[in-house]
C-alpha positions as CSV (number, residue, x, y, z in Angstrom):
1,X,5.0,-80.3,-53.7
2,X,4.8,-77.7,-56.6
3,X,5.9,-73.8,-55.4
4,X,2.8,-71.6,-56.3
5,X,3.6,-68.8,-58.5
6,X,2.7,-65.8,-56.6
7,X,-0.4,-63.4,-57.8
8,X,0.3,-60.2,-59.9
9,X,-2.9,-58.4,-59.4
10,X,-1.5,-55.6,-61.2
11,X,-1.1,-57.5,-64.0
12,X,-4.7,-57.9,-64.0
13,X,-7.5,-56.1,-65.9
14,X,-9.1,-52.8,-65.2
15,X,-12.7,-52.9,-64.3
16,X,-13.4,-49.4,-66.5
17,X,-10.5,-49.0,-69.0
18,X,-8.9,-45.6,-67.9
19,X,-6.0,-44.1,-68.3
20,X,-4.3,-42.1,-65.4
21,X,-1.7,-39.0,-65.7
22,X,-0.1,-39.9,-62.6
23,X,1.1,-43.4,-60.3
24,X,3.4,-43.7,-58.3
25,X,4.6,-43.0,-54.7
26,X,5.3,-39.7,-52.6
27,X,7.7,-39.0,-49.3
28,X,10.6,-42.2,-50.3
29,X,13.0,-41.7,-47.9
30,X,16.2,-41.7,-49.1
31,X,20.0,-40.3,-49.3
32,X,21.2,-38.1,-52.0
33,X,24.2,-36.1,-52.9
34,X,24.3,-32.7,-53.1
35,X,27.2,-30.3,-53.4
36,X,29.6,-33.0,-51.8
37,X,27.4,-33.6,-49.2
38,X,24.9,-37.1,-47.7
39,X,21.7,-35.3,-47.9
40,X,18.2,-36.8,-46.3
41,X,15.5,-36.4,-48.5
42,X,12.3,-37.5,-49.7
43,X,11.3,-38.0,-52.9
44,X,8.2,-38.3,-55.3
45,X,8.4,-41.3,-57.8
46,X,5.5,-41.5,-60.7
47,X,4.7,-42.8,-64.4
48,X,1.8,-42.1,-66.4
49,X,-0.4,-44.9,-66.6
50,X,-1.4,-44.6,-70.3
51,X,-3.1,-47.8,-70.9
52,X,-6.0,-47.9,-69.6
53,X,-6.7,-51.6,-69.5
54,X,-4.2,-52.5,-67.1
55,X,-5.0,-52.2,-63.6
56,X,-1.8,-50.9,-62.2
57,X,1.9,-50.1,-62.7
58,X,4.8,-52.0,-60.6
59,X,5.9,-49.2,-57.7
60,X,8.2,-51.6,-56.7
61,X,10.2,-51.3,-59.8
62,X,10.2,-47.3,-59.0
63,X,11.8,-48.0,-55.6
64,X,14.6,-50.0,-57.4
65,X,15.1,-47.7,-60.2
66,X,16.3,-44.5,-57.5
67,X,19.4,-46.9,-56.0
68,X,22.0,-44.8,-58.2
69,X,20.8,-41.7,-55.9
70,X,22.5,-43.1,-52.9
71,X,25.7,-43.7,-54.9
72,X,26.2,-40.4,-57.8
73,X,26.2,-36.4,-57.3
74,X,22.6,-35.2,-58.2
75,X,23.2,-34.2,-61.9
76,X,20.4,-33.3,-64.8
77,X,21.8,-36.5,-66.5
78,X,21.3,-38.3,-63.7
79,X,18.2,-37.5,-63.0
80,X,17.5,-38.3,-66.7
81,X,19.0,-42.0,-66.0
82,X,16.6,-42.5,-63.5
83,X,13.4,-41.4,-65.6
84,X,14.8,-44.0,-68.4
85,X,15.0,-46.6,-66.3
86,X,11.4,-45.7,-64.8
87,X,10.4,-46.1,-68.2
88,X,11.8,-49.2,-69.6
89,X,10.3,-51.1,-66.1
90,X,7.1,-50.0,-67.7
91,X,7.0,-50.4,-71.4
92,X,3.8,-50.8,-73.2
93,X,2.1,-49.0,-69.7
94,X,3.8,-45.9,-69.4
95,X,5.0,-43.2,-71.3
96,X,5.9,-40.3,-68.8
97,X,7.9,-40.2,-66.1
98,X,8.6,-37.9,-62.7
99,X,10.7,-37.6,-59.8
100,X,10.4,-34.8,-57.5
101,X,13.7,-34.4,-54.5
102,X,13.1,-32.3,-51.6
103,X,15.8,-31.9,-49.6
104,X,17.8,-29.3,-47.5
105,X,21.2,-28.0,-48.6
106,X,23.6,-27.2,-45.4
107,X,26.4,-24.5,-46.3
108,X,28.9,-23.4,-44.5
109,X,28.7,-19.2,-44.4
110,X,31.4,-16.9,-42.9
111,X,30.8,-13.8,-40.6
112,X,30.8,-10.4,-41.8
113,X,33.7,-9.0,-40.5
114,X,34.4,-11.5,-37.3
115,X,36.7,-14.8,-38.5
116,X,33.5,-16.7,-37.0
117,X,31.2,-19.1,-39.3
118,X,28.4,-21.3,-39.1
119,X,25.9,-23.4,-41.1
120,X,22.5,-22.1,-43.0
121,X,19.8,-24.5,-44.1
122,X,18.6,-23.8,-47.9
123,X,15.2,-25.8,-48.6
124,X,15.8,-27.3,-52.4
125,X,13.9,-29.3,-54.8
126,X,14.3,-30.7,-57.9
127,X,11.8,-31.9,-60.2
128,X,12.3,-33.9,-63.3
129,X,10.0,-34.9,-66.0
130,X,10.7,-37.2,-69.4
131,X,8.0,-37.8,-72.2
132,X,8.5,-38.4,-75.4
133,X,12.2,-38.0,-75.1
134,X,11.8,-34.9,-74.2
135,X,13.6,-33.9,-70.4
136,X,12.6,-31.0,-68.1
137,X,14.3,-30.5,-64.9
138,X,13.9,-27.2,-62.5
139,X,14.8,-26.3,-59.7
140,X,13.5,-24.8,-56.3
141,X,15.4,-22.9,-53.5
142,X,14.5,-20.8,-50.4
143,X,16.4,-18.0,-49.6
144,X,16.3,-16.0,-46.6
145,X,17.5,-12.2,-45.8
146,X,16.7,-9.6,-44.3
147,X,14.4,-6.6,-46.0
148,X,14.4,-3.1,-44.3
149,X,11.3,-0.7,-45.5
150,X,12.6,2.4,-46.9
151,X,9.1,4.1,-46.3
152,X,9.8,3.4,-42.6
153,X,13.4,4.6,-43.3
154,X,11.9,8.2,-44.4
155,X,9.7,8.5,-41.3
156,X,12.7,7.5,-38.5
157,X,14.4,9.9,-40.5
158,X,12.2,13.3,-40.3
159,X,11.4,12.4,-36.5
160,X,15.4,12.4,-35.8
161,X,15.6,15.7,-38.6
162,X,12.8,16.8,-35.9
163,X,14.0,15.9,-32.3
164,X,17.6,17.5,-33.6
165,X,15.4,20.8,-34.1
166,X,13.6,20.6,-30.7
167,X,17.0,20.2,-28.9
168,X,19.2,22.7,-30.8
169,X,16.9,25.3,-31.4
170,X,18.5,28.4,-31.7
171,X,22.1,27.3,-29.9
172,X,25.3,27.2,-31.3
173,X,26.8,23.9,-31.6
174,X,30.2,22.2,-31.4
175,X,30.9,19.1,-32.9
176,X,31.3,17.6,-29.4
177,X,28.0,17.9,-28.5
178,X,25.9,16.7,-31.8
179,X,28.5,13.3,-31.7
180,X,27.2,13.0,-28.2
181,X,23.6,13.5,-29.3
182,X,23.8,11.3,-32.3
183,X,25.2,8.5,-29.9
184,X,22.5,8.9,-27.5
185,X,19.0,7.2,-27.2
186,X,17.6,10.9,-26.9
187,X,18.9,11.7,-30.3
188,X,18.1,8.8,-32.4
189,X,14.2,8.5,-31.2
190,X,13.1,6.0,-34.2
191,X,14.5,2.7,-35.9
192,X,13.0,1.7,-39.8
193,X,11.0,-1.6,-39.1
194,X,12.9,-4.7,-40.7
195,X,11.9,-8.0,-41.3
196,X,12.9,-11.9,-42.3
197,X,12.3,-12.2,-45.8
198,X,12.4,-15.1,-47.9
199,X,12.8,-15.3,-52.0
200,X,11.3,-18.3,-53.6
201,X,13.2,-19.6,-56.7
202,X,11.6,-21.7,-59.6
203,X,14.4,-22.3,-62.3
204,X,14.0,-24.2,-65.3
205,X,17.8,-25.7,-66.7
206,X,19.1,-26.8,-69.4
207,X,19.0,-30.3,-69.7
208,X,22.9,-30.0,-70.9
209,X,24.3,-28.4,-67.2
210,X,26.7,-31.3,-65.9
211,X,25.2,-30.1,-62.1
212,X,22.8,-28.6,-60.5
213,X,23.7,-24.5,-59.9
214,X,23.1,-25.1,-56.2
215,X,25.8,-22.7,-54.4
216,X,26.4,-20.1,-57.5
217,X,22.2,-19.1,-57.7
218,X,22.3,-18.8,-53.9
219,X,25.3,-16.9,-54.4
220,X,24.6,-14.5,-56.8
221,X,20.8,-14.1,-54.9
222,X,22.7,-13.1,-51.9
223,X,25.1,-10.8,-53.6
224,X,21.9,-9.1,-55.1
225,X,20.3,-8.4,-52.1
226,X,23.3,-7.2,-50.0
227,X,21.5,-8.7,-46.7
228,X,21.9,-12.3,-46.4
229,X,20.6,-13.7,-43.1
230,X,24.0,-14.1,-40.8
231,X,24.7,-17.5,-38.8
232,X,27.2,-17.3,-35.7
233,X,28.6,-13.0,-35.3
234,X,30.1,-11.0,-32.6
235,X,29.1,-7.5,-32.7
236,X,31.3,-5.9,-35.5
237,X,29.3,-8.3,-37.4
238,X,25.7,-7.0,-36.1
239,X,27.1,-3.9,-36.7
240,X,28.5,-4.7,-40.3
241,X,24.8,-6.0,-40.8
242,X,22.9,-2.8,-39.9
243,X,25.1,-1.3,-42.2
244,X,24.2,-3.5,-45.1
245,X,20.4,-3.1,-44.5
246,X,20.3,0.9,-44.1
247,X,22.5,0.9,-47.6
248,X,20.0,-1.5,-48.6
249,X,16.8,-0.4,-48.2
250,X,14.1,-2.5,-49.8
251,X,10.2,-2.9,-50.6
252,X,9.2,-6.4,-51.5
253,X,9.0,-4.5,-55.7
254,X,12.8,-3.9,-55.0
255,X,13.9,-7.1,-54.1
256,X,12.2,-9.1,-56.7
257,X,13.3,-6.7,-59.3
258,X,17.0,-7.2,-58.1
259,X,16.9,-10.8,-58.2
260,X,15.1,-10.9,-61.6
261,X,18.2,-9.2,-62.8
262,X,20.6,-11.2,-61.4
263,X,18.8,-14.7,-62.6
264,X,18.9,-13.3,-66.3
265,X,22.7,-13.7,-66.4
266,X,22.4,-17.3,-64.7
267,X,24.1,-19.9,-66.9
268,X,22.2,-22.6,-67.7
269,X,18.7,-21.4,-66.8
270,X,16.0,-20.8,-69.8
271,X,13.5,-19.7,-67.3
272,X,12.2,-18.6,-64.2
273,X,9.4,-17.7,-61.6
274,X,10.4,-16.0,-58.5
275,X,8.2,-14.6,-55.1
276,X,9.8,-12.6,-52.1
277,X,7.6,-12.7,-49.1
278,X,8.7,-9.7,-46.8
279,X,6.8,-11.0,-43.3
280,X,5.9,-7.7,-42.2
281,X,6.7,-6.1,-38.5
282,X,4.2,-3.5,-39.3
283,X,1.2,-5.8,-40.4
284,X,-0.3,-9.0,-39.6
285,X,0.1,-9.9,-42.9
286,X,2.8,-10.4,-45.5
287,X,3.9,-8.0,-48.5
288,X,4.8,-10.4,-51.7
289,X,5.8,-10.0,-55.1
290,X,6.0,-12.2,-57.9
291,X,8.3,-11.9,-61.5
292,X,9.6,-14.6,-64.1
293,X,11.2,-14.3,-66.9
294,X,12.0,-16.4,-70.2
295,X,14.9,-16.9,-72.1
296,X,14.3,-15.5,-75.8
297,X,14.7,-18.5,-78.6
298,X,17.7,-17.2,-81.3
């Protein structure tokens, strides 16, 4: 008995000759390396579909084409590789490719002051795109801190200038008793409101960076703020962390303007878009700010 040659309905004819920007598959599961790490993540796999007579591309060959993911450190040329080969499984149907990574990097991040450490969770994607030969990669983070509203600063501030007036009226102090009245609840009658903050990171690289700039972006975003979100601390280290958000006192303007700075002198990065969301304690809703930036051509 003759084998039957299975069907290839995708190899069949469009009804209405169309072409279609984007086919492919979203939410593959799959492992990927990051920073010396086995990452899960999901990822976004598509071609163009430019000729419009056929009636499908072969997703299966998509699937097949992300295996060197589970074996090589996520790299721009990698990513590259895997566009290419997303490509050649579809000559004469497509002519742009994309893969989109979303994943969660784990680091490792010491206390303040105590010798204690723990792990933080950094939301990261990558996105890659090839047409025409021509590659774009950028990347996404989420970083979190802490924001502390200098307006809210200023008002604590005049109540305690105000409550030391109402107590010391007219006496004669000794340093004794205003160290006692500092350390007391009476004395210090109002705390600045603070709040988790987030900055949202959109970086487009250079397609000749041998890795992704994972650890030295969150770095520097961390260092620019002053008020990273801590892990495991004893109290020196909550203490060490009030001190960083009083001698960093920041509206949502501040913070973006910090980090805009600090992304100019990135390596590797010809552009940028970048939000901080500050989720207010005061309001219901959220102060944001938005800034990007582009790399001048010489």
């Amino acid at each position: 008995m003759n084998a039957l040659t299975l069907p290839d309905i995708a190899a069949q004819a469009a009804r209405e000759a169309l072409p279609l920007d984007w086919v492919g598959m979203r939410g593959i599961a799959l492992p990927v390396w990051l920073e010396g790490q086995r990452l899960n993540a999901k990822a976004d796999a598509g071609v163009s579909l430019d000729d419009g007579e056929a009636r499908g591309i072969h997703m299966s060959r998509l699937f097949v084409a992300l295996e060197p993911l589970e074996q090589e450190a996520l790299s721009p040329a990698l990513l590259r590789q895997v566009l290419e080969q997303f490509l050649q499984s579809h000559a004469g149907l497509s002519h742009c490719a994309y893969l989109n990574i979303r994943t969660e990097l784990l680091l490792n991040r010491p206390a303040l002051v105590s010798p204690l450490a723990g792990w933080k969770s950094y939301p990261v994607r990558v996105s890659a795109r090839l047409k025409n030969q021509m590659f774009h990669v950028e990347l996404e983070i989420e970083v979190p801190y802490s924001s502390t509203c200098p307006c809210s600063a200023a008002l604590a501030r005049q109540l305690i200038q105000q409550q030391f007036i109402d107590d010391f009226a007219n006496q004669s102090l000794e340093h004794a008793d205003v160290l006692a009245w500092l350390g007391s609840t009476k004395g210090i009658v109002a705390t600045p409101h603070s709040q988790r903050s987030t900055a949202q990171l959109r970086l487009h690289l250079n397609e000749s960076l041998s890795e992704l700039p994972l650890i030295k972006v969150i770095d520097d975003v961390e260092a620019a703020l002053g008020t990273a979100v801590q892990t495991a601390v004893k109290r020196a280290d909550e203490q060490a962390f009030a001190l960083a958000n009083g001698q960093n006192l920041m509206f949502c303007e501040d913070a973006a303007r910090r980090l805009n700075l600090a992304l100019r002198r990135t390596q590797g990065v010809s552009q940028f878009h970048l939000k901080v969301i500050h989720a207010e304690s005061l309001h219901a809703h959220d102060a944001v700010a938005e800034s990007s930036w582009r790399r001048e051509q010489a």
